[in-house]
One Martini backbone bead per residue (centre of mass of N, CA, C, O) as a GRO file, in nm:
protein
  226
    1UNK     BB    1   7.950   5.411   9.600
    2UNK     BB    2   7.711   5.641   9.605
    3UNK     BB    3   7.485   5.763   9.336
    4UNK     BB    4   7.275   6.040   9.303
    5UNK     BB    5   6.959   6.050   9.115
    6UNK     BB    6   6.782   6.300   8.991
    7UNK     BB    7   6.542   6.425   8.854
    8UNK     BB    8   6.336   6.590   8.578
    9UNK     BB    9   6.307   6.582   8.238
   10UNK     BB   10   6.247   6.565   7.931
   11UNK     BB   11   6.273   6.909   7.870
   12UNK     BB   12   6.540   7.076   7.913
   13UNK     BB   13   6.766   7.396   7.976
   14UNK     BB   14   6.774   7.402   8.270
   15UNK     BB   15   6.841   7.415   8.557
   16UNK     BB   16   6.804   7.254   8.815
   17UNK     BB   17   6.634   7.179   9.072
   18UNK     BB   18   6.632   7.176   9.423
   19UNK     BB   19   6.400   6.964   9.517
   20UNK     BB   20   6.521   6.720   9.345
   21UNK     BB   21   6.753   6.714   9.578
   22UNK     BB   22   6.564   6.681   9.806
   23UNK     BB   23   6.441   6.425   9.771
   24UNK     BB   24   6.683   6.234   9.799
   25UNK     BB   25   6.814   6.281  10.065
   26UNK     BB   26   6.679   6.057  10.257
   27UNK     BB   27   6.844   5.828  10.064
   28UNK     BB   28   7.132   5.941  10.152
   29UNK     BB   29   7.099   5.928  10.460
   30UNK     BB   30   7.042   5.640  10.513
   31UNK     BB   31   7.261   5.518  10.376
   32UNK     BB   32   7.504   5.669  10.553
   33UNK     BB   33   7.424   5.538  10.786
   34UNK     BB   34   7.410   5.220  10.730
   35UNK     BB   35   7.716   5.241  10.543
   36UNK     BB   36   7.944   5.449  10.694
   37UNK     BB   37   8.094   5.200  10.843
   38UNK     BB   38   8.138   5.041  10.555
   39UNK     BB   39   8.265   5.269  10.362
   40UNK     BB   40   8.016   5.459  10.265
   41UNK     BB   41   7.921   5.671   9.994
   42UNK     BB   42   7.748   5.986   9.937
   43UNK     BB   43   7.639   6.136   9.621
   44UNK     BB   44   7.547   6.409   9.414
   45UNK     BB   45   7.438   6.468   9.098
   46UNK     BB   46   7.509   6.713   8.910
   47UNK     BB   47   7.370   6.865   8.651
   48UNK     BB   48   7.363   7.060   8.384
   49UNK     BB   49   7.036   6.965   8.314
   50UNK     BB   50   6.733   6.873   8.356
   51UNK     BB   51   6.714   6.737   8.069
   52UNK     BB   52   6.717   6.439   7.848
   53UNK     BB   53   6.695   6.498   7.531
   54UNK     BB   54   6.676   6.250   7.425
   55UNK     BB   55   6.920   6.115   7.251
   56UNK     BB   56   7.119   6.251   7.452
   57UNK     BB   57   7.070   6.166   7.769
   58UNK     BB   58   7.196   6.342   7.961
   59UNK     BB   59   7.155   6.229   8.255
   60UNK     BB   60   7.312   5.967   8.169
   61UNK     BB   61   7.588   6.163   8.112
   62UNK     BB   62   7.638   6.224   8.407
   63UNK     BB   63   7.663   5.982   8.528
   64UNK     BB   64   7.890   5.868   8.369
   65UNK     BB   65   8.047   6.119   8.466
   66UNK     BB   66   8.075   6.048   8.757
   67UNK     BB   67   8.172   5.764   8.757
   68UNK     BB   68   8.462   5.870   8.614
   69UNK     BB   69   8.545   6.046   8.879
   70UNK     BB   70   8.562   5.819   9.091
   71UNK     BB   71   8.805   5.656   8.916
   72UNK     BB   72   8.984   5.900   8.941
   73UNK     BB   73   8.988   5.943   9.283
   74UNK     BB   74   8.929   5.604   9.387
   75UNK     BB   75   8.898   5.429   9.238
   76UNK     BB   76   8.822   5.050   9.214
   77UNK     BB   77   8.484   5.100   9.330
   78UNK     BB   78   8.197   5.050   9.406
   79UNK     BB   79   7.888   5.100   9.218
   80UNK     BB   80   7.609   5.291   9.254
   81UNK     BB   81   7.285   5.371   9.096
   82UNK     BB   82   7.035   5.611   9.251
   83UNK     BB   83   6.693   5.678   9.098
   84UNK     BB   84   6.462   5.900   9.040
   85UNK     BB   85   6.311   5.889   8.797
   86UNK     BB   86   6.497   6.015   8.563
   87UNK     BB   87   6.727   5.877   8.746
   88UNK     BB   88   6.637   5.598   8.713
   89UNK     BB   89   6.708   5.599   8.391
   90UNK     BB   90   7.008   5.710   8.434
   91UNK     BB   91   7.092   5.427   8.582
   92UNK     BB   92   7.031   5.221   8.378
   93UNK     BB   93   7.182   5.346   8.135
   94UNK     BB   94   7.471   5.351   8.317
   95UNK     BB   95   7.555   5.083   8.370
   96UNK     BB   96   7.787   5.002   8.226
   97UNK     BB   97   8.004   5.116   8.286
   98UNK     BB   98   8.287   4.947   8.523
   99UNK     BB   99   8.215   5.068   8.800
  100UNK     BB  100   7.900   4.941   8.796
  101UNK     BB  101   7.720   4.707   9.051
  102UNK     BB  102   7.454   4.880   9.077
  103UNK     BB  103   7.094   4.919   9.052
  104UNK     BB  104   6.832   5.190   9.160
  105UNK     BB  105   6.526   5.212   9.069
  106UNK     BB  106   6.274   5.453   9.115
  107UNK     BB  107   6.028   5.565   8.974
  108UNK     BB  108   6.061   5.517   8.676
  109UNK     BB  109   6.118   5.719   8.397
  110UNK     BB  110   5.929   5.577   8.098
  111UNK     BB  111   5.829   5.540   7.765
  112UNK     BB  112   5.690   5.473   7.561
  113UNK     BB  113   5.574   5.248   7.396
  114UNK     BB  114   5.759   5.369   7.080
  115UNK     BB  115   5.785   5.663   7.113
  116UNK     BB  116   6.107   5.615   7.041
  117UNK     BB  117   6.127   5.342   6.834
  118UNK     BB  118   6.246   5.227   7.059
  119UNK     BB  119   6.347   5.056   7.298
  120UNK     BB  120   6.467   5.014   7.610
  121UNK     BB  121   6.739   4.934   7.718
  122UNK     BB  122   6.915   4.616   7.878
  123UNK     BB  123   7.235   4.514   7.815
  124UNK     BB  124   7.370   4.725   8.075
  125UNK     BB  125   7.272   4.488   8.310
  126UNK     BB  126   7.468   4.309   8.285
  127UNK     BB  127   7.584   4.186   8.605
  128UNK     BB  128   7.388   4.324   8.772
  129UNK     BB  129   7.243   4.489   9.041
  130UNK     BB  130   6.878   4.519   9.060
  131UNK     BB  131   6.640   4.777   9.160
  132UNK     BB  132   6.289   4.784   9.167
  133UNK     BB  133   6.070   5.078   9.239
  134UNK     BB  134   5.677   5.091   9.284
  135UNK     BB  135   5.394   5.281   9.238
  136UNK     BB  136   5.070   5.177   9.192
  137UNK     BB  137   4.986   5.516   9.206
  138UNK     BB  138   5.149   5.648   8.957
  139UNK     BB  139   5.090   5.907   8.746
  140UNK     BB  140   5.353   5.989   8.659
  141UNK     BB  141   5.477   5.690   8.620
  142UNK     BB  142   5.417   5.360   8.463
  143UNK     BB  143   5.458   5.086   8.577
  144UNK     BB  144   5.416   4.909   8.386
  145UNK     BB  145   5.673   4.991   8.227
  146UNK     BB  146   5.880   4.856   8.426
  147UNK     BB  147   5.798   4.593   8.411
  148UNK     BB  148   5.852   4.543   8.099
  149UNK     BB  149   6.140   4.588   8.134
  150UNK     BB  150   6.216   4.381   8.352
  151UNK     BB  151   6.154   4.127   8.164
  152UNK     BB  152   6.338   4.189   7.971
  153UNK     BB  153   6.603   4.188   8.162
  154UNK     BB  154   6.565   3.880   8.300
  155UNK     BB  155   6.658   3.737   8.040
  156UNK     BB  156   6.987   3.879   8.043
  157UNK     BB  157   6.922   3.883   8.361
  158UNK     BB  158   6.896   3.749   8.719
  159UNK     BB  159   6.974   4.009   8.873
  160UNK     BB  160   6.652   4.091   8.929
  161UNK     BB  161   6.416   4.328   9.059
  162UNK     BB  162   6.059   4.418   9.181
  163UNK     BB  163   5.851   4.648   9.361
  164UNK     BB  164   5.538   4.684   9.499
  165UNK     BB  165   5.388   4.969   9.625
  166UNK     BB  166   5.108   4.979   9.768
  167UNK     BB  167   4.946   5.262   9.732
  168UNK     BB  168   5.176   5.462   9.595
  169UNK     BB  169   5.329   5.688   9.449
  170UNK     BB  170   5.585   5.880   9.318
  171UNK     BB  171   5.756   5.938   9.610
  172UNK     BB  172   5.722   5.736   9.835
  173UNK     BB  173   5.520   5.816  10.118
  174UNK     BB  174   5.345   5.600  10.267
  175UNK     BB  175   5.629   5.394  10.240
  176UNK     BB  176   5.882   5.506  10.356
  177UNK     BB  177   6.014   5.315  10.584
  178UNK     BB  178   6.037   5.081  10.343
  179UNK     BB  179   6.162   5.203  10.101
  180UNK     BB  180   6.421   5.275  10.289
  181UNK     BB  181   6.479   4.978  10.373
  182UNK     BB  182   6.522   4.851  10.132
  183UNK     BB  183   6.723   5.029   9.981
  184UNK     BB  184   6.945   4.918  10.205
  185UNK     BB  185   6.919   4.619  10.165
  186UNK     BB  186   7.047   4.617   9.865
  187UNK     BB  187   7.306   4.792   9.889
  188UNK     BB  188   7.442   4.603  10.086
  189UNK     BB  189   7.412   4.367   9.942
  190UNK     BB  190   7.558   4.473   9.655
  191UNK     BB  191   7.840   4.623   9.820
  192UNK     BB  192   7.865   4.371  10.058
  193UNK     BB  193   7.897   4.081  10.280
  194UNK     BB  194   7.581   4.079  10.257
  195UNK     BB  195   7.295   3.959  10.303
  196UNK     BB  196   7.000   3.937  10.190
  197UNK     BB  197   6.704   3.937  10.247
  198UNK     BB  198   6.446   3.754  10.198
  199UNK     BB  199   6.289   3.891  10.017
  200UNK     BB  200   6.489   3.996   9.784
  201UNK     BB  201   6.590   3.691   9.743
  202UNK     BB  202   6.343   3.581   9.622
  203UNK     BB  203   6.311   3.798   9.397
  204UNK     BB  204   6.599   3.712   9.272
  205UNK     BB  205   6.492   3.398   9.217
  206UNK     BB  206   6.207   3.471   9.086
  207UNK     BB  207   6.007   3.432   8.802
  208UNK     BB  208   5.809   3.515   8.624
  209UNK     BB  209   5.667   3.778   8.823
  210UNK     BB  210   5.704   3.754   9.085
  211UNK     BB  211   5.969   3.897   9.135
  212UNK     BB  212   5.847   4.177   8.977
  213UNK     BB  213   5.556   4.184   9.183
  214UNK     BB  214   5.673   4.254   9.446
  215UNK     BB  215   5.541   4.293   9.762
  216UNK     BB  216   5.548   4.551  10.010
  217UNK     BB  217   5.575   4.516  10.320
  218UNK     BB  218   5.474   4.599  10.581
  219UNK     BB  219   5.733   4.678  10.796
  220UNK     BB  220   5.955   4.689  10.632
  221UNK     BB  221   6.287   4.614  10.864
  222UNK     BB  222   6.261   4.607  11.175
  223UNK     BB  223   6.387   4.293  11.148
  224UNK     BB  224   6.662   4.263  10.975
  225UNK     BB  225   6.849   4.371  11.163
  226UNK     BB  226   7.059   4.447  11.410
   0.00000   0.00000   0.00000
């Protein structure tokens, strides 16, 4: 099961916009496509509201209610969580789950150092296949700082990697077909009997910095499968 987790906002009690549901879809549809023969089930989770309102973490609590929903449902499957922007970061902190065994953040939104006093976690990522991507031109998200939370989560899991799309933004539309190839690479790779790719291979296996920003290559994915 792969759940997918649109964007939001900062402070927000406002409900989701359409749109933040439209940007996932296309990521939602790769998945399916690619892994609906081997019983991949992808859902979207709607959020209460679109802010993550500070230490309430709302965005991080609908995830996590959307996990214990499927194993409410489907019983004890593999769960992925899967989110851009703020649910980039509402995937990595909802990673404790028990049922949650892969996390994929997209231009994942995070905030500056300090600015909540304290460190943004890593240690719910223990144990977890992680994979992080980002667009070097990302005006809205600061890719310095998911490298940053990367390198400390790397501490203390080493099943973590981070792609960097060189010239993309936040949308990562410049190199749509690349940054949708790695990730049903990665989701496939950490939730059947599929080995990675050897990129993504490499990545998982390199120490910092290599592995944390490792460059996603043009053409990512043209032949990586039968």
């Amino acid at each position: 099961m792969v759940l997918l987790l649109p964007d939001g906002a900062a402070e927000s009690e406002r409900r989701p916009s359409a749109l933040s549901f439209a940007r996932v879809f296309p990521l939602g549809r790769a998945l399916a496509r690619a892994g609906g023969g081997h019983g991949l089930v992808v859902h979207s989770v709607h959020y209460r509201t679109r802010g993550w309102n500070g230490r309430a973490a709302r965005l991080a609590a609908d995830a996590a209610r959307a996990a214990d929903e499927v194993t409410r449902q489907y019983g004890d499957v593999p769960i992925c969580l899967a989110g851009h922007g703020f649910g980039g970061r509402a995937a990595l902190h909802a990673a404790d789950h028990p049922g949650v065994g892969s996390v994929l953040a997209m231009a994942p939104w995070l905030p500056a150092d300090g600015r909540t006093g304290e460190p943004e976690p890593v240690k719910q990522l223990v144990g977890r296949q992680v994979l992080i991507v980002h667009g070097t031109n990302d005006a809205r998200t600061d890719p310095d700082l998911s490298y940053r939370l990367a390198e400390r989560a790397k501490k203390v899991n080493r099943n973590i990697c981070r792609f960097e799309v060189h010239t993309d933004g936040n949308a990562l539309r410049q190199h749509h077909a690349e940054v949708m190839a790695l990730a049903t690479d990665f989701v496939l790779g950490s939730m059947f009997p599929h080995p990675y790719s050897r990129p993504v291979a490499d990545a998982l296996a390199a120490p910092p910095p290599l592995g944390l920003r490792m460059p996603l290559a043009a053409g990512f994915g043209r032949s990586l499968r039968p």
